[in-house]
C-alpha positions as CSV (number, residue, x, y, z in Angstrom):
1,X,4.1,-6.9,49.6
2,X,2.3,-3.2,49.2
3,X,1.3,-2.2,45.5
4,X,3.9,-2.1,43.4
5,X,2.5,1.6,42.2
6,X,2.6,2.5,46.0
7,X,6.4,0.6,46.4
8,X,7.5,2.7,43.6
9,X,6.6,6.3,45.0
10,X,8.1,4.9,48.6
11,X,11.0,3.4,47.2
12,X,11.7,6.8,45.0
13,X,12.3,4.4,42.3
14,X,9.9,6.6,39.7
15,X,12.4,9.6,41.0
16,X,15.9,7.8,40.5
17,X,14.8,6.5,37.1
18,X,13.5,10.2,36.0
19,X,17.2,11.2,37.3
20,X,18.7,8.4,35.1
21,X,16.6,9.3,32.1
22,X,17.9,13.1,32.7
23,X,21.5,11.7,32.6
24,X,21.2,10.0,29.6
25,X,19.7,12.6,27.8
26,X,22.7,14.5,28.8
27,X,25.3,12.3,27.7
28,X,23.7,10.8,24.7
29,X,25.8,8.0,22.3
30,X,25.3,7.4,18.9
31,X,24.8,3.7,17.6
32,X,27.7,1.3,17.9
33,X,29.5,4.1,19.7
34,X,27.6,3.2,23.5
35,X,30.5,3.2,25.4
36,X,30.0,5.1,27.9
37,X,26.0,4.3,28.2
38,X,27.0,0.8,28.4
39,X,29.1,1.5,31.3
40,X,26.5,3.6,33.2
41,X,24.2,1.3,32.8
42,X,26.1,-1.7,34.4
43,X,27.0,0.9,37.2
44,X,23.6,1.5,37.9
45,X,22.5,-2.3,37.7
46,X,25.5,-2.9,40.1
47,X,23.3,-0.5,42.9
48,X,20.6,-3.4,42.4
49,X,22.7,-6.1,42.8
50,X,21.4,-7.9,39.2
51,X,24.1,-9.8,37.6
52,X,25.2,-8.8,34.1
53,X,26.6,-9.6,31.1
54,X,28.3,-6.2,29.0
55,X,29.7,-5.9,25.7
56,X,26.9,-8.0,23.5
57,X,26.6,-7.3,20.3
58,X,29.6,-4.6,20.9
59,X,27.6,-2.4,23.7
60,X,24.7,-4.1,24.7
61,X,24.1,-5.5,27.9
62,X,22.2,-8.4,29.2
63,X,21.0,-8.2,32.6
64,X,19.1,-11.7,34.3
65,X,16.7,-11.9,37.4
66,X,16.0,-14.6,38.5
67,X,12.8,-15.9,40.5
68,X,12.4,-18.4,43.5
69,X,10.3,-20.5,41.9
70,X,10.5,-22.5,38.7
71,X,8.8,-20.9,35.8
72,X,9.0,-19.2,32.0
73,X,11.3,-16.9,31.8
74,X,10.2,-12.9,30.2
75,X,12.6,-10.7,28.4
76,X,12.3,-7.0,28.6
77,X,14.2,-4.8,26.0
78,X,15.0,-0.9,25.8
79,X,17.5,0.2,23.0
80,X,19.8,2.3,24.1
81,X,21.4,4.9,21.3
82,X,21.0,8.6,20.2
83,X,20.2,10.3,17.1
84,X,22.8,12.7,15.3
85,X,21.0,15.6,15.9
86,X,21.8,19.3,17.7
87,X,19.2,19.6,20.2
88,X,18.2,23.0,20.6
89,X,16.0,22.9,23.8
90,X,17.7,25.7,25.0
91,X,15.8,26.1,28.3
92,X,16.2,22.2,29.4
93,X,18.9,22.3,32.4
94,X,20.0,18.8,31.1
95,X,20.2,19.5,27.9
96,X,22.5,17.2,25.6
97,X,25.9,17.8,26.5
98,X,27.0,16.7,23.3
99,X,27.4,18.4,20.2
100,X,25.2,17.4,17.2
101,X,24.3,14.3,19.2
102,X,20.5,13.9,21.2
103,X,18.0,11.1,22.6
104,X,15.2,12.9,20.1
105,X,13.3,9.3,19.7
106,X,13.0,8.6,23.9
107,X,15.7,5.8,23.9
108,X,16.5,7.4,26.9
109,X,12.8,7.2,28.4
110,X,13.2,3.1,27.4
111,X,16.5,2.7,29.2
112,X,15.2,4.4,32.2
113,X,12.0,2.6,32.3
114,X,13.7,-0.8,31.8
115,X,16.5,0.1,34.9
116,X,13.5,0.8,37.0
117,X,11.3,-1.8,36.7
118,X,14.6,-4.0,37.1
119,X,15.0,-2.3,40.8
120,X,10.9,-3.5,41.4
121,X,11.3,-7.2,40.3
122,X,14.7,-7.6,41.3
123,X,13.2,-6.5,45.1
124,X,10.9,-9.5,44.4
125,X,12.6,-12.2,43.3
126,X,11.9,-14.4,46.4
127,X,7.9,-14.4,44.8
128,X,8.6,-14.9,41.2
129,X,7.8,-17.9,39.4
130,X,10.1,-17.7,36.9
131,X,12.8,-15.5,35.6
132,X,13.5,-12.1,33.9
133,X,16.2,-11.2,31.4
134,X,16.5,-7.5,30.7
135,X,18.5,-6.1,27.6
136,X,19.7,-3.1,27.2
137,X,20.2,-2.8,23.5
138,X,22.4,-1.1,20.8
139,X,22.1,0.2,17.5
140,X,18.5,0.4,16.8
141,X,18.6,3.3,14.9
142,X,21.3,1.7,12.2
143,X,22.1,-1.6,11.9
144,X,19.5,-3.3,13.6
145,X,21.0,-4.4,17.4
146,X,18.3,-6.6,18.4
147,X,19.0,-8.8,15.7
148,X,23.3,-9.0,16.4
149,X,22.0,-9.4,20.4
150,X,19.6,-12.2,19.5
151,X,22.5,-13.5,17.6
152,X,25.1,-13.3,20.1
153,X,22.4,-15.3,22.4
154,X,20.4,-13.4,24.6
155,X,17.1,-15.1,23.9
156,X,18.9,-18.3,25.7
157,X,20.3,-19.5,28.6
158,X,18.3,-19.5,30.1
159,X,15.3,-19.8,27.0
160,X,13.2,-16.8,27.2
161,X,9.4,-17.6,26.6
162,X,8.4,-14.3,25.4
163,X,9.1,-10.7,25.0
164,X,8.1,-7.4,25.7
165,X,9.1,-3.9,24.8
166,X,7.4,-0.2,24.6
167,X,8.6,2.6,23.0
168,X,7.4,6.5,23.7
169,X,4.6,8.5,22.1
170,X,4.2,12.0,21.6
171,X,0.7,11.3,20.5
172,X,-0.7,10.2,23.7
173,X,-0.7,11.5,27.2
174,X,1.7,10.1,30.4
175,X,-0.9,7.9,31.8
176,X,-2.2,6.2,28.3
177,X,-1.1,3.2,26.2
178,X,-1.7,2.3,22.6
179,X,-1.9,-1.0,22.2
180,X,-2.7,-3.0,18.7
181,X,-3.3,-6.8,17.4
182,X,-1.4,-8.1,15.0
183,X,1.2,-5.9,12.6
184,X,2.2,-2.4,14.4
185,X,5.1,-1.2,12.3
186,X,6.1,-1.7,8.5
187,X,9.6,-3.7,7.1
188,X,11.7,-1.3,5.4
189,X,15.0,-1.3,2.9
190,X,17.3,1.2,2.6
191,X,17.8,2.3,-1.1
192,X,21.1,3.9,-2.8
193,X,20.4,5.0,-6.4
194,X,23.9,5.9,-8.2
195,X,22.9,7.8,-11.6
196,X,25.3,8.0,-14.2
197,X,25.9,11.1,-16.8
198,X,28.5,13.0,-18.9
199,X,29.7,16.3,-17.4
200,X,30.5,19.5,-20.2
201,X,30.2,23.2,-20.1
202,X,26.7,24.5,-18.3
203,X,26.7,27.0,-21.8
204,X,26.5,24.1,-24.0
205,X,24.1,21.3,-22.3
206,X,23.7,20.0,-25.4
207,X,27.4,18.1,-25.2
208,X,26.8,16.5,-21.6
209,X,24.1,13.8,-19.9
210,X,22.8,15.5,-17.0
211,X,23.0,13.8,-14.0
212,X,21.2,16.0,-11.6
213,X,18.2,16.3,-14.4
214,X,18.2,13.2,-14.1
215,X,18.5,12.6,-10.6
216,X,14.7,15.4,-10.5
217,X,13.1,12.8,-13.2
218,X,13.6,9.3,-11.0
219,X,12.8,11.3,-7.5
220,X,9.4,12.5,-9.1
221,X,8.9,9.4,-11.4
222,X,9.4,6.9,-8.0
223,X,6.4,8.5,-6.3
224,X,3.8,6.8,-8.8
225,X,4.9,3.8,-7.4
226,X,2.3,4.9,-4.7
227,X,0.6,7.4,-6.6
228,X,-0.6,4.5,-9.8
229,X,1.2,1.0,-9.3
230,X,0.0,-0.1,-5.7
231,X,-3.8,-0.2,-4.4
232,X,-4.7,2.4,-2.5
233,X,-5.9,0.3,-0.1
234,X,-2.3,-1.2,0.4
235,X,0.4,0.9,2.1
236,X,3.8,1.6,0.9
237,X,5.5,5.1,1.0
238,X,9.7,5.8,-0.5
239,X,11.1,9.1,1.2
240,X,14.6,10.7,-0.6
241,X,17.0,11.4,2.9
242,X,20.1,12.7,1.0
243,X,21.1,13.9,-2.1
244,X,24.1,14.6,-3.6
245,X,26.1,15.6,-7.2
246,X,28.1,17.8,-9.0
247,X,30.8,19.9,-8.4
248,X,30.3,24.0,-9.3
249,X,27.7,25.8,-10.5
250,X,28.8,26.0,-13.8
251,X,29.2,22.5,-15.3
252,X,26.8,19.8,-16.5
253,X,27.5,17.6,-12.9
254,X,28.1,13.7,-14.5
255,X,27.5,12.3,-11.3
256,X,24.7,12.2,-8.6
257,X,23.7,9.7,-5.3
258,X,20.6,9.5,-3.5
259,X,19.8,7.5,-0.7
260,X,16.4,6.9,0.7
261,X,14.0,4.1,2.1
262,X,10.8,2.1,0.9
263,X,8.4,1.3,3.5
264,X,5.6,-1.6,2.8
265,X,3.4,-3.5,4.9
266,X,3.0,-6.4,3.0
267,X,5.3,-8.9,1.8
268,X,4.1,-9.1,-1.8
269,X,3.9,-5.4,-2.3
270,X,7.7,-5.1,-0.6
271,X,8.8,-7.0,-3.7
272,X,7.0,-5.6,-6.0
273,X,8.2,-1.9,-4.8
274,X,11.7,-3.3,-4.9
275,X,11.2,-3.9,-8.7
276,X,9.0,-1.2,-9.5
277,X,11.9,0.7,-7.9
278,X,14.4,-0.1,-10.2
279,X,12.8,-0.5,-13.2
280,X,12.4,3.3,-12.8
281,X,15.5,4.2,-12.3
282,X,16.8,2.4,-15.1
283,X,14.6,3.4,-17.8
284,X,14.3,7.0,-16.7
285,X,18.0,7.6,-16.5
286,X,18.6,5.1,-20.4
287,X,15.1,7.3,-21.4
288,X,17.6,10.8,-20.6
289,X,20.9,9.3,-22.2
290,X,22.0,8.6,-18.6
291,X,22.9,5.2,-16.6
292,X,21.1,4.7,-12.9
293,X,22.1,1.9,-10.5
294,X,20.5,0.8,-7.9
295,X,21.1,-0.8,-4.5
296,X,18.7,-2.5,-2.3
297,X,19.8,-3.4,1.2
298,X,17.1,-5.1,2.7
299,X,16.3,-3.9,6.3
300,X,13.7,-4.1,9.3
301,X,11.1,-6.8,8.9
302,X,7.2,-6.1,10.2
303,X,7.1,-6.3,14.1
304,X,4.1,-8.5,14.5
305,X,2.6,-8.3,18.3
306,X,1.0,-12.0,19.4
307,X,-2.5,-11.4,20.0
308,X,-2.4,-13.9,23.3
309,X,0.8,-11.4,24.5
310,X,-1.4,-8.1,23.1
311,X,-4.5,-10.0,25.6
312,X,-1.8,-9.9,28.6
313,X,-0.8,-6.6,28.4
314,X,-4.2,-5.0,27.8
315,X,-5.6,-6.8,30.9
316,X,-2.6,-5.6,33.1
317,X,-2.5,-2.2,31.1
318,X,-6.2,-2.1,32.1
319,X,-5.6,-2.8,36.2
320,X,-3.0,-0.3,36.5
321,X,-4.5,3.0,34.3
322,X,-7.7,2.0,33.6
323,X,-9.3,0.5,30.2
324,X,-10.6,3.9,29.4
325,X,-6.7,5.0,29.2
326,X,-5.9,1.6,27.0
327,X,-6.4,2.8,23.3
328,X,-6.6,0.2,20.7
329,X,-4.9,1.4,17.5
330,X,-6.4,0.4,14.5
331,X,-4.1,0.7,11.7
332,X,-0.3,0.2,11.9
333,X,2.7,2.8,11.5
334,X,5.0,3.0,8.7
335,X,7.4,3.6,10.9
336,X,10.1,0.5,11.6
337,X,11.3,-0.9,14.9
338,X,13.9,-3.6,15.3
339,X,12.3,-5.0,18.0
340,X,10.3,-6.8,15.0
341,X,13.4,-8.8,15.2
342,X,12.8,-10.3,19.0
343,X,8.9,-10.8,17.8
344,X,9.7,-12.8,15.0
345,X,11.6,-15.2,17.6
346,X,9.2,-15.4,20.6
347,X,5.4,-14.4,20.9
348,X,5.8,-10.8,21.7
349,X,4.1,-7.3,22.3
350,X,5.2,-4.1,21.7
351,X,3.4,-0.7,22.6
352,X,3.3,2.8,22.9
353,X,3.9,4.7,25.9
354,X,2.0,7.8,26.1
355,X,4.7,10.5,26.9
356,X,3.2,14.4,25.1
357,X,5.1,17.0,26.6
358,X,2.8,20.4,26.9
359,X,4.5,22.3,24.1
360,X,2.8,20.9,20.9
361,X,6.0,21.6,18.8
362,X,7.8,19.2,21.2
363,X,5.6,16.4,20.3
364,X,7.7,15.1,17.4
365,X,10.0,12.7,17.3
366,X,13.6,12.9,15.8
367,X,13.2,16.5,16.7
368,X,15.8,18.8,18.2
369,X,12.9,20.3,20.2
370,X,11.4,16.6,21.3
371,X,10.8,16.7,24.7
372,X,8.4,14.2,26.9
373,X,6.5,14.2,30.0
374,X,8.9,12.3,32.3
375,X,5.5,11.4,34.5
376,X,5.6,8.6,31.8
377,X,8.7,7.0,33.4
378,X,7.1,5.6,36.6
379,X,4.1,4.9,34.9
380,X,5.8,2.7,32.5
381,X,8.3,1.2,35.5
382,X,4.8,0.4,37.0
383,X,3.2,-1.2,33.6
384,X,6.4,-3.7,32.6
385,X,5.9,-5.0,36.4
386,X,3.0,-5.7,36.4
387,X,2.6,-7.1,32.8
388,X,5.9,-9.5,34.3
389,X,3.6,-10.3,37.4
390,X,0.8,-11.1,34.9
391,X,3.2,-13.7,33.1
392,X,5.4,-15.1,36.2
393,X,4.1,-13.5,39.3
């Protein structure tokens, strides 16, 4: 068979999948509500002729290649949901077509990727020694899909030996990689803090417990918890999303709720933040005449690449762009991915797929101006092939 890089530009697959992304990006779904993704997607692996299972884990989709020839069996994943953000790339002719709803994290970039390197290994089945299983995943943004796919059963029937799964970056060029050993992204839980006061007249202060006070005390107070109780050579962060209390301008508000996250990258210091945590709140809000409560749910654990998987892909990564366009990365993200949840069950490697568009205040993600380099899409078609061949080829 020719090159897959040269089968890709003759088959026009690197052009259908950029049409595919543009789609998407047009039509995007929150999580647990991919309806119609999941349907496009089926359609589009039905022009292949891949078998599929739909409906995993609510709206994922399991797609199965398989080879000629007896071998391990590699499973590819893309998730597949949007962010709840208004996209105000007003000059983009396929701009999100619906309201306060966009692909700002390159979900759509993933799915497109994974559809078109399905079209190059399902073309060359009859040579593969072994199988591939492709899911199209849910919820990553939420509730954690990979983990109610791998629980549903995708990693089996047939067993899949090993994972991979990439995921864009605005900090690189289309045409590079970043690649690391060992942990890429930190575990995370999701934090409610419920703070408890007395409401009175705002004239007389005096007679009330102010909640909102209160609320400013613990937001500053949980910050030394990176600032003075962990090493500064560990890593830990806790970021405030929302807040919310009271009810006019006028009144002592008895009642606030925040909700935020803790992100640590290792174990010992993730319990000890978790305690740290709430010992805060507690004493601040009894320390003020107030009550605070707080919730823990735990969430994503550590994705943790396997350094024999991280060898594979840097050596195929390597043939296809060139080591010089490889970059190792030195120091993980604080950042969480779900995929952590597929590495923790088969040796794995995630990486980053460089996709900066040319507009620097494009280059963020969960931004309503995020935009990528769609050259990325057929370079990434052509890595996940190849890094397949490297495994089963």
């Amino acid at each position: 068979m020719e090159s897959v890089h040269q089968f890709i530009t003759d088959s026009k697959i690197g052009e259908k999948a950029i049409e595919m992304r543009r789609h998407l990006h047009m039509h995007p779904e929150l999580s647990e509500h991919e309806h119609e993704t999941m349907e496009y997607i089926c359609s589009m692996l039905d022009k292949l002729d891949i078998p599929y299972e739909k409906n995993i884990a609510d709206t994922g989709v399991s797609a199965f290649i398989k080879g000629s020839f007896d071998g391990p069996t590699v499973g590819l994943r893309a998730d597949i949901d949007a962010l709840p953000i208004q996209e105000m790339n007003e000059d983009l002719p396929y701009k999100s077509q619906h309201a306060g709803v966009m692909h700002a994290c390159g979900h759509d970039v993933h799915t497109s990727v994974l559809w078109g390197t399905a079209a190059v290994l399902g073309s060359m089945r009859q040579n593969l020694h072994g199988n591939v299983k492709l899911f199209f995943q849910p919820a990553e943004e939420t509730i954690g899909g990979a983990e109610r796919m791998i629980k549903a059963g995708c990693l089996e029937n047939p067993h899949v030996d090993c994972m991979l799964g990439l995921h864009v970056s605005p900090d690189l060029p289309a045409g590079q990689i970043g690649i690391k050993y060992g942990q890429m992204y930190a575990a995370s839980d999701m934090i409610t803090i419920k703070i408890h006061g007395r409401s009175c007249h705002g004239a007389r202060p005096q007679d009330g417990v102010d909640a909102i006070l209160i609320a400013a005390q613990i937001i500053n107070a949980v910050q030394t918890l990176v600032s003075r109780s962990i090493k500064p050579t560990d890593a830990a962060v806790c970021s405030f999303g929302t807040i919310s209390g009271g009810n006019v301008r006028n009144q002592i508000a008895d009642y606030v709720e925040l909700s935020g996250i803790i992100r640590t990258l290792n174990p010992d210091t993730r319990l000890f933040a978790r305690e740290r945590v709430k010992t805060i709140c507690e004493h601040t809000a009894e320390m003020m005449g107030g009550r605070a409560e707080l919730i823990i749910e735990p969430s994503y654990s550590p994705l943790i690449n396997d350094d024999k998987m991280v060898d594979t892909v840097k050596a195929a990564a390597s043939q296809v762009l060139g080591a010089e366009n490889v970059i190792l990365e030195k120091e993980p993200a604080l950042g969480v991915e779900d995929f952590a949840y597929f590495a923790a069950e088969r040796p794995a490697c995630f990486f980053h797929l460089g996709c900066a568009a040319e507009e620097p205040e494009t280059r963020l993600l969960h931004s309503c101006y995020f935009k990528v380099d769609e050259q990325c899409i057929p370079v990434g078609i052509e890595l996940q092939v190849q890094n397949v061949l490297s495994i089963i080829g």
